[in-house]
C-alpha positions as CSV (number, residue, x, y, z in Angstrom):
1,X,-15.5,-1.6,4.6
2,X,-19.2,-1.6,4.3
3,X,-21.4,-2.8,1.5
4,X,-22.2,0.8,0.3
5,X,-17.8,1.2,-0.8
6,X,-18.4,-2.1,-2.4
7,X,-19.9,-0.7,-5.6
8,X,-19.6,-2.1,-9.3
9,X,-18.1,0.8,-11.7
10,X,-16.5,0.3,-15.0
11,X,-13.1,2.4,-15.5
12,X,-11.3,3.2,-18.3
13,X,-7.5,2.6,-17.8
14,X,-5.3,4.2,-19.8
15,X,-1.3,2.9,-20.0
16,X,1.4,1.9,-22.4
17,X,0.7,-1.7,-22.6
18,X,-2.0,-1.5,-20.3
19,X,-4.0,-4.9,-21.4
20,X,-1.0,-6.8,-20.2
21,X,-0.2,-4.8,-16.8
22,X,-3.9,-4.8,-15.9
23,X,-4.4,-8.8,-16.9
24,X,-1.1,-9.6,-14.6
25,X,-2.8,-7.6,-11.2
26,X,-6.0,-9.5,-12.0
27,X,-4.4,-12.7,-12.2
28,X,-5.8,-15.9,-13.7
29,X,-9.4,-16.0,-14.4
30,X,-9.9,-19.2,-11.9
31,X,-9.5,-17.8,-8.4
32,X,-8.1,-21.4,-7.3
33,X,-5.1,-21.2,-9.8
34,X,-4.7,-17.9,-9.3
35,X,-4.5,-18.1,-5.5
36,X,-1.6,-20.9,-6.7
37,X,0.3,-19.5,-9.1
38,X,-0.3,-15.6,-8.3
39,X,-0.8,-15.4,-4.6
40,X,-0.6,-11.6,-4.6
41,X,-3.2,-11.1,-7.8
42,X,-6.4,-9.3,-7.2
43,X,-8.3,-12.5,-8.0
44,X,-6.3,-14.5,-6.0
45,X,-6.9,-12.3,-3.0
46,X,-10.8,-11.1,-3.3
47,X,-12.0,-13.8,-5.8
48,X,-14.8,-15.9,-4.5
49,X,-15.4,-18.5,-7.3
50,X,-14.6,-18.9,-10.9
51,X,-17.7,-16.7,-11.9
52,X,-17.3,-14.4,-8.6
53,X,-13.2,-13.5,-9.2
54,X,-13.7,-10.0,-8.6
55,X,-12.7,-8.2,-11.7
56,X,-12.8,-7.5,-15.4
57,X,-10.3,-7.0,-18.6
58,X,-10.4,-6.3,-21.9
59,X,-8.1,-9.2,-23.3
60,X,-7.3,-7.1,-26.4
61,X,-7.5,-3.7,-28.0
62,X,-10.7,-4.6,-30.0
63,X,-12.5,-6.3,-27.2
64,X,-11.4,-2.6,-24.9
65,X,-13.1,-0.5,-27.8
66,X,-15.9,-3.0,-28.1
67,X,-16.5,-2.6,-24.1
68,X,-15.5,1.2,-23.7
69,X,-18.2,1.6,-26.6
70,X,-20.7,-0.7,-24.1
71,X,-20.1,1.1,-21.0
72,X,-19.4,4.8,-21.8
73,X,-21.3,5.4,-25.0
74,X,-20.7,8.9,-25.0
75,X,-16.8,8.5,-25.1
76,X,-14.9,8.6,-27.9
77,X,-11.6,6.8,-28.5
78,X,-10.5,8.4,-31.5
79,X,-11.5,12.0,-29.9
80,X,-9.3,11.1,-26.5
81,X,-6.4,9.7,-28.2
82,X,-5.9,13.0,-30.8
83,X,-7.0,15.4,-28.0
84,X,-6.4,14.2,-24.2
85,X,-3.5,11.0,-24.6
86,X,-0.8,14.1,-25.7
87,X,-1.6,16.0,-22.4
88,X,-1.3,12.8,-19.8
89,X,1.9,11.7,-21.8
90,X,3.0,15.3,-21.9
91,X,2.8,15.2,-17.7
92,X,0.5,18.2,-18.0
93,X,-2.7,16.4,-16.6
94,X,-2.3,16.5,-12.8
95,X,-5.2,14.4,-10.0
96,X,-6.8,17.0,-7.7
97,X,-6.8,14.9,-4.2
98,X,-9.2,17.2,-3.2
99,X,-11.6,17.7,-5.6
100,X,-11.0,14.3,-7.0
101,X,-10.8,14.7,-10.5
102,X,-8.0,15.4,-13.3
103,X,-7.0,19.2,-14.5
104,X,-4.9,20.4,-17.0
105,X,-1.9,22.5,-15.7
106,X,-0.7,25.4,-17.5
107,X,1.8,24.8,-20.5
108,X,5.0,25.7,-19.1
């Protein structure tokens, strides 16, 4: 890995419960606790320091809109849930490995 993969981007995840899933692979927010209670978390594995742990997560769905609304001002919550969330739930959103992005399949 060189320093040019290591880059800093924001991402939207979007899951059922998602807060929770995303806060257990991140682990604790002290890398030394976390490398003692949750060997396998993210922070426990690439964290450097407290203030160096490697990632970031919303800790609740106000603090997610607040930071979505930060980051991606041109995204709209409201808009995705009522239009995209159906689709992905729906299965009909497929990853392109090649071209690296999401389509929409054809309704079935």
């Amino acid at each position: 890995v060189t320093e040019n993969t290591l880059r800093k981007h924001p991402y939207i995840l979007a899951k059922e419960d998602g807060i929770r899933h995303w806060r257990d692979l991140m682990g604790p927010t002290k890398v030394f606790r976390a490398r003692y209670t949750s060997p396998t978390s993210l922070r426990a594995q690439f964290g450097l320091t407290d203030t160096r742990n490697t990632t970031h997560g919303s800790d609740s769905p106000e603090s997610a809109r607040r930071e979505i609304c930060f980051f991606f001002p041109d995204f709209h919550v409201e808009e995705w849930m009522d239009k995209d969330e159906p689709l992905f739930r729906s299965g009909r959103i497929l990853y392109d490995l090649q071209k690296q992005i999401h389509t929409v399949s054809a309704p079935s």
